[in-house]
Phi, psi and omega in degrees: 000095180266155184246139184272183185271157183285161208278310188295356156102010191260168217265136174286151200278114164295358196281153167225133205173091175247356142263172186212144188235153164215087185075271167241018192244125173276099165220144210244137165282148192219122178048264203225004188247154153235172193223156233205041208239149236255137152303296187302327170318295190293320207266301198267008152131357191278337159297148205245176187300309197218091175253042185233155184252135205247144206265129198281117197235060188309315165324334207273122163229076172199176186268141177278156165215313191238124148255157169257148163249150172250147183307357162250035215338106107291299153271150164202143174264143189262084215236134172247207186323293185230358174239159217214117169227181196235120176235152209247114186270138175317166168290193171278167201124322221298340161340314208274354188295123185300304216277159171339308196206154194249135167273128186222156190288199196149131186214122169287132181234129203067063175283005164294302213295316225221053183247341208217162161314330186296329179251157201309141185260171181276110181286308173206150125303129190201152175241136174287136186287324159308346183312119134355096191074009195063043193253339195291125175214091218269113167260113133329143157227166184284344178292005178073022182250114169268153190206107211260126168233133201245087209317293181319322190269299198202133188252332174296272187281118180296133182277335135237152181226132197247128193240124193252345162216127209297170170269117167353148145223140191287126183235157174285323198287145163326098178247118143266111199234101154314144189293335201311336213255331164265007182239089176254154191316298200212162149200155205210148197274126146308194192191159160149157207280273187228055182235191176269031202303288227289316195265052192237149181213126163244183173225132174234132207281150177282017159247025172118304181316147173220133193252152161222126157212143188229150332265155171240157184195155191272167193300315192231112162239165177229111217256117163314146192276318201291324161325315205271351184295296196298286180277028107332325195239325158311292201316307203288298187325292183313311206294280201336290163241051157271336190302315191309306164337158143211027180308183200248335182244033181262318168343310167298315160325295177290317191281337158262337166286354193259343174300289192289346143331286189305338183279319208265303166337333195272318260199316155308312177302296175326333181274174156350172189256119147106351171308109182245192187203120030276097161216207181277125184288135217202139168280161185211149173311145158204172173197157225284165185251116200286016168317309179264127191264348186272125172302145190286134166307173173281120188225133158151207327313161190270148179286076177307121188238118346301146170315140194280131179264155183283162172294146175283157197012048190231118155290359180114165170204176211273152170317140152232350179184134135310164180188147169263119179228134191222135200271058207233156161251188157273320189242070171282146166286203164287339180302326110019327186266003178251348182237020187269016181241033205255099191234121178217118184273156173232176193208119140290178176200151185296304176304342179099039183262145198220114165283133178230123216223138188246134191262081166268318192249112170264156166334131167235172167312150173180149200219149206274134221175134195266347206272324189282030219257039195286113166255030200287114160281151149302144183245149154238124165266127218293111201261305201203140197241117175262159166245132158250056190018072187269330185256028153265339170278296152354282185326340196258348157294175166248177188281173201293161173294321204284334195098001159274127169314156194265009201263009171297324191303004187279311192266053160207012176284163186194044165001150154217116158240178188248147187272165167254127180283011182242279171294107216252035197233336169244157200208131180249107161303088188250165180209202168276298171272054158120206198222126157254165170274148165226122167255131161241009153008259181310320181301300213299301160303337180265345176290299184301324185277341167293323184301315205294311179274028200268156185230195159339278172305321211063044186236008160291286193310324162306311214289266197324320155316296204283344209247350198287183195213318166128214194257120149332061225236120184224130176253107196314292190233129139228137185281356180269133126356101143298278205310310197262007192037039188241169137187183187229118192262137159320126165233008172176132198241183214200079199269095161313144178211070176210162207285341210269343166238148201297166181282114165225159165232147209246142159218145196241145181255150186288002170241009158071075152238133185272161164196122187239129174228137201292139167254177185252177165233138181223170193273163185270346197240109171244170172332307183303322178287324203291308180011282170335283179322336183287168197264144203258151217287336197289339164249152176237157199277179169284337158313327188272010185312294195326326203258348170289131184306170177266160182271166214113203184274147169281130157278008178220132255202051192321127152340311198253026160084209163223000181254164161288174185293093150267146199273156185309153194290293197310305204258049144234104179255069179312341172282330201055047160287147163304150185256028177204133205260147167313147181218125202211112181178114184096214181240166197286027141291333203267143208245347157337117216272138175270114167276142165259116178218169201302357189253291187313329236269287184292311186297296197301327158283358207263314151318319175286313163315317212273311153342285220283327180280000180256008187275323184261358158266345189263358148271354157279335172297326188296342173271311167313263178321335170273348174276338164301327171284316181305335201262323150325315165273353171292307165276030150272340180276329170312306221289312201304308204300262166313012177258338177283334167287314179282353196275327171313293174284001156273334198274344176282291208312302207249031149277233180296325175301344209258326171304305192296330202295318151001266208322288212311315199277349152337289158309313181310310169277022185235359121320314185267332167305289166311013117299291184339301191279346204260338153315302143351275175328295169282333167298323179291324160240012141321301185278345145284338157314321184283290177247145174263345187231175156292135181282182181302299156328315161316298176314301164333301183277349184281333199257354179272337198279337195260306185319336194281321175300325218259352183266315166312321201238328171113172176257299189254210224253293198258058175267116165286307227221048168250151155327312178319297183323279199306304183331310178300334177274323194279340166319288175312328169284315183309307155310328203269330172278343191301314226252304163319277165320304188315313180315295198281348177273330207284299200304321180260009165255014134294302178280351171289312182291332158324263186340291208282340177290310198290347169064066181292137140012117203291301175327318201279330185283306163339307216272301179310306186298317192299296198302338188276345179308304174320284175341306198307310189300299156308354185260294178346287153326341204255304194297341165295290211294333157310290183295333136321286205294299151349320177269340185266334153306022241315055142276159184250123179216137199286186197255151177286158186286140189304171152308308200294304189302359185261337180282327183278340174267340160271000000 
């Protein structure tokens, strides 16, 4: 179904993406149909001649080009040239359902804004993730109007619309303005932990500019609480040090900073009574906060530094999309704070120029303000401009029959990329002649480890920049025609992320041929990352002393070096992409007789070359490696050999040696008793030889110790007033009352037991407690006068036993 140009004359958007995966169910628009079929069916063998389903959609009467799934897939949105609708996808099941096609619901949305060639065509579609109930559907248009629509409320009216490129103003004077510069491309949500990353939307113009306004936030969102926590401890960190300042322009400062105070304060007040911070982070209903009454600016275009350099025999060609990428985990370490503001925007183009832009001063908040007139642009700084050689692949044809250059076919390219939903380090590249891989692995480790050692100077982060190996680029699929000078441009590509299917990636072509290639999983923290962390061998703690070598020659002396083994580049593919890309070109019908002609000719040799030189790397990485396996097993045969020695001399340490070491400490010890003793000895007369009689002191203490005996043990036999005596008497008064107390405790738990069968009296029971009260006073008084006398004898004698314990031992 083709569509004409807009009444205002703007260009229609190439983008394309007419698949979609949900979950283990595949789904593709074919025109104006969309269709519907189960993955998982297909993997175990369950599919039919036609195993697909077609979703009865009566509303959609337009060519589909892009869909969206919203994060709970329920929905999904649907967009051709200029109209943009919402369909509600069957439950599971629907497979099993006999008719062909499934009837969904389907609701056209913003049919003022998006009906007819008279409006603006749809540059893009994205569902916010934040978006409520997943409800949320930020439509684009090329006209610079984003437009937030909330599925759930109103399907008519955007409940906000963010405007990226201003309205004309009529002047007499001559402006010369690319149309290009008023048209955007593309757009894209930032990311980021606890900055103003998540509420940033940029834009990119089809001459290149990139916009930003922050902040946005959808109308009914649903806001992580730790998010709102997290910049709340941003915000506060920045005013705390401007307080510090004494610059000239902290004033304009302090005046965004306290707007944005009140924005986030506006946005603390929503959550919950009792919501703190640190715990578990839990989403909350919100909405944007109305405090400010000033709309967010407009920020840009950004300023690239260094400027991005052209393609060699490329006049340049126009943006076709943006992407945001930002590297964060759930389980970051503390380590985690140098690299959680590390952001890199990308930039396609039409010529095949891929921009990878490192976002070091990110985007703030800013509200449109007379006061605020700061002409400071945002910067991105520009790391590396890739090429994926589309016009070098061009070049090698020859031009068309008609005399148009072939490098035209370039204005009907249209880039698109896709994020990968498992690995948040790749990024997939579709064009008109195929898919590229972009790995950002290696940038992304050498970033990190210059942010984690960077110092003053910066001269870690230089080092570690100079040392990056760049981006990583493997080209997957292509799709261009040597012979017919054509190709069938990719229109929509596909990352499975469900449990019930392998990691793969599916790409569908403008004549609807799937091509699917298997990927590997890899761990996020491999070794090269971890590195940093690990302990350094050189320091030991004073415990580990014992463990240090000795000094000198190692006694032992590996083969294999010290570093470890990498295996060659050519045989290590950890994604388990091809080292050479698939070629898909035409469609599976075509029955057409193969001509050999001079472009094939050049191509097949050209291929072959590119064969014959990796047939020879991979047989020198196959030597290299195999001299690394001999010498492996050579020294595997040293260690048995020395591991076979030492085992000799542990089983000698604990045999006969282990006897002789025995016998020797025997003697020593019985060495050191004769030294000992004979120490003894010579010491015992030393000290008579020095004083032979007593000192004074000495005398003093011999004679107070027998005064201390003669107070203790008595001067005779029948000393009434030595301690022994009396210790001895009061024992003996102690037994003689014991039996007594014993009595009078039996007698009176006898007359308690009395008391409680005969059931006495209120009167009568008075009268017996004041006597046993008595009774009490007097065992009291007695034990007290024992236990004096005890202290003055200085004995320990333990308290005589209660009642109650004398009654539980009867």
């Amino acid at each position: 179904m083709l569509e004409g140009p807009s009444a205002d004359g703007l260009p229609l958007s190439g983008r394309r993406q007419v698949m979609v995966l949900k979950d283990s169910d595949l789904i593709v628009a074919a025109g104006c149909e969309l269709r519907i079929t189960s993955l998982s069916d297909s993997k175990l063998g369950r599919s039919t001649n036609k195993s697909f389903k077609i979703l009865n959609t009566p509303d959609i009467q337009f060519g589909i080009n892009q869909l969206a799934l919203n994060p709970s897939g329920k929905l999904i949105a649907v967009a051709g040239a200029y109209q943009v609708a919402v369909v509600v996808l069957p439950r599971a099941g629907y497979s099993k359902l006999v008719p062909s096609s499934v009837d969904c619901k389907s609701i056209q949305v913003g049919s003022f804004y998006h009906h007819s060639h008279a409006s603006a065509p749809i540059a893009k579609i994205e569902w916010h993730p934040w978006g409520e109930a997943g409800s949320t559907l930020m439509v684009m248009t090329v006209d610079g109007k984003l437009r937030e629509y909330d599925i759930s409320v109103d399907t008519e009216e955007p409940q906000q619309v963010l405007s990226f490129v201003p309205e004309k103003k009529t002047s007499k004077s001559y402006l010369a303005e690319d149309p290009a510069e008023r048209e955007v491309a593309s757009f894209t949500l930032g990311k980021g932990k606890a900055d103003w990353g998540p509420l940033t939307v940029y834009a990119v113009m089809r001459s290149g500019d990139i916009y930003a306004i922050c902040p946005y936030m959808p109308q009914n969102a649903s806001v992580p609480s730790s998010y709102v926590h997290a910049l709340e401890c941003f915000i506060s960190a920045k005013q705390e040090f401007l307080s510090q300042g004494t610059s000239s322009g902290i004033s304009a400062l302090s005046t965004l900073y306290n707007y944005q105070r009140k924005y986030v304060t506006a946005l603390l007040k929503q959550l919950p009574p009792g919501t703190v911070y640190p715990a578990i982070s839990r989403s909350f209903s919100m909405h944007p906060p109305t405090t400010i009454k000033s709309q967010p600016m407009r920020q840009g275009p950004f300023l690239l530094q260094p400027s991005p350099r052209s393609l060699e025999d490329s006049e340049g060609g126009d943006t076709t999309d943006i992407a945001y990428l930002s590297f964060l985990r759930d389980d970051d370490d503390e380590d985690a704070g140098a690299t959680e503001r590390l952001g890199i925007v990308i930039v396609t183009h039409q010529d095949g120029k891929v921009d990878v832009c490192l976002d070091v001063e990110k985007v703030e908040a800013r509200w449109e303000s007379k006061q605020d007139q700061s002409q400071d642009l945002p910067m991105l700084a520009v790391y590396e401009c890739i090429d994926l050689g589309l016009i070098s692949m061009l070049k090698q044809t020859s031009p068309l029959s008609s005399g148009t250059p072939i490098l035209d076919l370039l204005q009907a390219n249209h880039p698109v990329l896709l994020m990968d939903p498992i690995h948040d380090d790749t990024v997939y590249v579709y064009h008109a002649f195929g898919v590229h891989v972009l790995d950002f692995g290696d940038l992304l480790q050498c970033l990190t480890n210059g942010l984690r050692a960077d110092d003053d100077d910066g001269v870690a982060l230089n080092q570690a920049l100079q040392k990056s190996a760049g981006t990583h680029v493997v080209p997957l699929l292509n799709t261009y025609s040597v012979d017919r000078r054509c190709s069938n441009p990719i229109i929509a590509i596909s990352v499975p992320n469900d449990v019930y299917l392998s990691y793969s990636i599916l790409m569908l072509t403008s004549v609807f041929r799937f091509t699917s290639f298997p990927l590997n999983l890899r761990t996020d923290l491999s070794l090269s990352r971890t590195a940093p962390n690990l302990p350094d061998k050189n320091k030991t703690s004073e415990t580990e002393d014992f463990l240090a070598p000795i000094e000198g020659p190692s006694a032992y002396i590996s083969l294999l070096g010290t570093e470890p083994f990498v295996p060659p580049p050519t045989l290590s593919r950890p994604s388990g992409l091809p080292s050479n890309p698939r070629i898909t070109v035409g469609t599976p019908n075509t029955k057409t007789e193969f001509v050999l002609t001079p472009e094939t000719l050049r191509y097949l040799g050209s291929t072959i070359e590119g064969l014959t030189s990796q047939i020879h790397e991979i047989i020198l990485a196959y030597k290299a490696t195999e001299v690394r396996a001999e010498l492996q097993a050579k020294e595997f045969e040293r260690q048995q050999q020395k591991c076979g020695a030492m085992l000799d001399l542990i089983e000698q340490l604990g045999g006969s040696r282990n006897s002789e070491v025995k016998e020797r400490l025997e003697r020593i010890r019985e060495a050191y008793r004769a030294l000992a003793s004979r120490l003894d000895h010579r010491l015992q007369t030393l000290m008579q030889q020095a004083s032979p009689k007593l000192s004074e002191y000495e005398t003093k203490w011999f004679e107070e110790l027998r005064r201390m005996k003669a107070e203790i043990a008595g001067a005779g036999r029948y000393d009434e007033q030595s301690l022994a005596a009396r210790t001895s008497l009061l024992k003996r008064e102690y037994n003689r009352m014991l039996p007594s107390l014993n009595d009078m405790a039996a007698k009176e738990a006898e007359r308690k037991k009395h008391l409680s069968e005969s059931g006495l009296g209120l009167s009568q029971a008075f009268q017996f407690g004041e006597r046993s009260n008595q009774e009490r006073t007097k065992i009291a008084e007695l034990e007290e006068e024992i236990m004096k006398m005890a202290s003055k004898l200085e004995l320990s004698l333990s308290r005589p036993p209660s009642l109650r314990e004398i009654l539980k031992n009867e």
